[in-house]
C-alpha positions as CSV (number, residue, x, y, z in Angstrom):
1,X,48.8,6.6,125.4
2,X,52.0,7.1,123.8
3,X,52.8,9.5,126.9
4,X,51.9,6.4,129.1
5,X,54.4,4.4,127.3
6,X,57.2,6.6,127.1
7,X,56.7,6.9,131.2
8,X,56.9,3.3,131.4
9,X,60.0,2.5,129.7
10,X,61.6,5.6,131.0
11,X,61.0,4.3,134.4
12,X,58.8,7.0,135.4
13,X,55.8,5.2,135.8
14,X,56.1,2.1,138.2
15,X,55.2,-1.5,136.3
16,X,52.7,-2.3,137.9
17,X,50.7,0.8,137.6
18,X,51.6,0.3,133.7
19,X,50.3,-3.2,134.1
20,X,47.4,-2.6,135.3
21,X,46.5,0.4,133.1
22,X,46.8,-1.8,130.3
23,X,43.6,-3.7,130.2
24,X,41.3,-0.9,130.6
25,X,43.4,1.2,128.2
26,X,42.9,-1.8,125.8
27,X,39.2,-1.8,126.4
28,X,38.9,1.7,125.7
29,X,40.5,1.5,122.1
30,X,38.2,-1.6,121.3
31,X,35.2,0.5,122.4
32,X,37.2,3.7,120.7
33,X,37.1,1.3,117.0
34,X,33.6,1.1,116.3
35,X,32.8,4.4,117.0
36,X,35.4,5.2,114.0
37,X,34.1,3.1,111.8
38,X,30.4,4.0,112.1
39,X,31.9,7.7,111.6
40,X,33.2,6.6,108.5
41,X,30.9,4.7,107.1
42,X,27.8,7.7,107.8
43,X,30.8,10.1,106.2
44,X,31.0,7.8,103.0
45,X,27.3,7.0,102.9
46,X,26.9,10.8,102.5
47,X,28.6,11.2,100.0
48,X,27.5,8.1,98.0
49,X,24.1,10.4,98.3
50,X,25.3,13.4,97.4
51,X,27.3,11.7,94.2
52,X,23.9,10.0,93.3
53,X,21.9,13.5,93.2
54,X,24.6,14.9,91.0
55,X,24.7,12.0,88.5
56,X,20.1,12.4,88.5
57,X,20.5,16.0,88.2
58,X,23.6,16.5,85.8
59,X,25.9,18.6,87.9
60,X,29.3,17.8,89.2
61,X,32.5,16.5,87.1
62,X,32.1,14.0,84.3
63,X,34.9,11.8,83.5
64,X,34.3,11.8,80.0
65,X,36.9,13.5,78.2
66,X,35.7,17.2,76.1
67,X,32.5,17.3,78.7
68,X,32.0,19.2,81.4
């Protein structure tokens, strides 16, 4: 995208071309959004899990001070 651009004000890709580029370029970042967030949200709900096993079973860090 950021190629795209730089073509456009450059002069090396026509307006119109630009123009119409830019709704289905906008349509693929809104699809392009979710899709993110759904990755981070599985990426932080794993880790909520894994945090929750090692509080059950004792392992990991504790952020008490002298304890490890």
């Amino acid at each position: 995208m950021e190629k795209l651009n730089r073509s456009a004000y450059t002069g090396q890709l026509h307006p119109r071309v630009a123009a119409g580029l830019a709704p289905l370029l906008h349509l693929r970042l809104r699809a392009i959004e979710p899709m993110e967030m759904e990755r981070r949200v599985t990426k932080l709900e794993k880790q909520m899990a894994t945090d929750e096993v090692e509080r059950a079973t004792g392992e990991g860090n504790c952020d008490v001070e002298g304890r490890d």
